[in-house]
N, C-alpha and C positions, 0 to 999 in steps of 0.2 A: 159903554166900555170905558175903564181909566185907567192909563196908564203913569206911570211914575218913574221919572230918568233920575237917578243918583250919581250925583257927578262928583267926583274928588279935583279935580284940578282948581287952582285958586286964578289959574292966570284967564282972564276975559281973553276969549275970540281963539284961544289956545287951539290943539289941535283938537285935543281930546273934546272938549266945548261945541266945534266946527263939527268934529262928525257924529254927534251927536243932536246938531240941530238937524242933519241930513237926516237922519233916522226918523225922528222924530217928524220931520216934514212927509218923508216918505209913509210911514206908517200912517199920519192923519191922510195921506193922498188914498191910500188902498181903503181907508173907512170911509170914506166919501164914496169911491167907486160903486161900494158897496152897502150903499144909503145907510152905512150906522154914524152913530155920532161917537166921534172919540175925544176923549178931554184926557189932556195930557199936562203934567206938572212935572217941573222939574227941580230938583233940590241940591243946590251948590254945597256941600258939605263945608267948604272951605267960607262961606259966609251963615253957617249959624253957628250957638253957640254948642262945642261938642267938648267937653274937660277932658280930659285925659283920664281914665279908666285908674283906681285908687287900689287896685285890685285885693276889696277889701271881701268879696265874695259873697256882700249883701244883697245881692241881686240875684246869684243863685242859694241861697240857706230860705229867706224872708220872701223873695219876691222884686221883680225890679222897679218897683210904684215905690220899694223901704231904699234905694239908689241915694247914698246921701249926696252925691250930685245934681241940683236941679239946674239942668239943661231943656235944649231941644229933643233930646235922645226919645223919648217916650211917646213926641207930636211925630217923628219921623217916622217912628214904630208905627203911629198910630192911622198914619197916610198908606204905608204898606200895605194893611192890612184893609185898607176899604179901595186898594187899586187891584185891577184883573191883573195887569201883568208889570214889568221890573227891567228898566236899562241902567243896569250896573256899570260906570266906567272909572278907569281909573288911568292916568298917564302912567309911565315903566319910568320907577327910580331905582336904581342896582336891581335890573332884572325882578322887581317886585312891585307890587302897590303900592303908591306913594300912602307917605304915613298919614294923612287925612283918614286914605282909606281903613288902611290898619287900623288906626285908632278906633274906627266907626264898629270894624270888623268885631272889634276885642269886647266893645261897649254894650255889643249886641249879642255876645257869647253867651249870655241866658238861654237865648231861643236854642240853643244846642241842647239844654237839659231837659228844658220843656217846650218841643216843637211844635212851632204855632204858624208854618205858611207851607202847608203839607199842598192846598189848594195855589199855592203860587209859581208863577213861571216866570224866567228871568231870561234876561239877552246878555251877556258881560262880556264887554270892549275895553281893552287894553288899546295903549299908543305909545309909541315909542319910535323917537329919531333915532337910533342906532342899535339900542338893546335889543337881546330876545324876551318876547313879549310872553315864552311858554310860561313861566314860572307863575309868573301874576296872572295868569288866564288858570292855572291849575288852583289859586290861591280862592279865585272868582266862582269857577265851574263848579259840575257837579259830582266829583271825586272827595270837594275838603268842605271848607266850613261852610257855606250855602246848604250844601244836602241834610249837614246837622241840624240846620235850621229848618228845614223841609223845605227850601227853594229848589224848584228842577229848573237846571240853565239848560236854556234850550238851542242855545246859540253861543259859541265863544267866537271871535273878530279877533285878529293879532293885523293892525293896523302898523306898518313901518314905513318910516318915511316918506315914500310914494310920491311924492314932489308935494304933498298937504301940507307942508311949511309952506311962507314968506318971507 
């Protein structure tokens, strides 16, 4: 089994970062319990290279392979697509996704015309020192743009503050 954490936050050791290692530990603890083996990869959105969306609409007319941006966008896609399951997190900036995630969100708006992870399940964790974490978990879940994609979230987390600072 593989799993695949998509993390927005840029800041190391952050919150968002922190309870997503916990996940992550936990979940390899329960595959062990259960003699599978799970390999888990994690992808910092905030360190590859992701352009800013041209919103030139080449990606849904031609296909997003014809994307005159050549980034990571398509190896991320392409990690997706060969993981069983999906930990979506994102820190709470004004009550929303921070814009890493947006951005990722917008770039990946093809999958909404031609839905391509109908087979995928997702976890999406919000963090947030004071905000309310609902809007960005509604932005995550499986109400909006995830489900266009054919992501079923199976789990939404509103993590607030909790003493998980330092």
């Amino acid at each position: 089994m593989r799993f695949i954490s998509i993390v927005s936050s840029k800041r190391k050791n952050g919150n968002t970062e922190r309870l997503i290692s916990l996940i992550e530990e936990e979940l390899i603890y329960i595959a062990k319990s259960q003699n599978e083996i799970l390999e888990m990869e994690r992808i910092s959105l905030g360190n590859v290279e992701l352009k800013m969306c041209l919103c030139c609409r080449v990606c849904f007319d031609k296909g997003e392979e014809f994307c005159p941006l050549k980034d990571d966008l398509l190896s991320i896609r392409k990690k997706i697509n060969e993981a069983d399951g999906i930990i979506l997190a994102s820190p709470v900036y004004l009550e929303d996704v921070n814009g890493i995630m947006k951005n990722w969100i917008d770039r990946m708006a093809f999958n909404c015309h031609r839905p391509a992870f109908f087979d995928k399940t997702a976890i999406a964790i919000s963090t947030s020192g004071m905000a309310s974490t609902n809007h960005a978990l509604k932005i995550k879940n499986n109400e909006n743009c995830f489900s266009g994609m054919g992501i079923s979230c199976c789990w939404n987390a509103k993590i607030q503050h909790m003493g998980f600072n330092k």
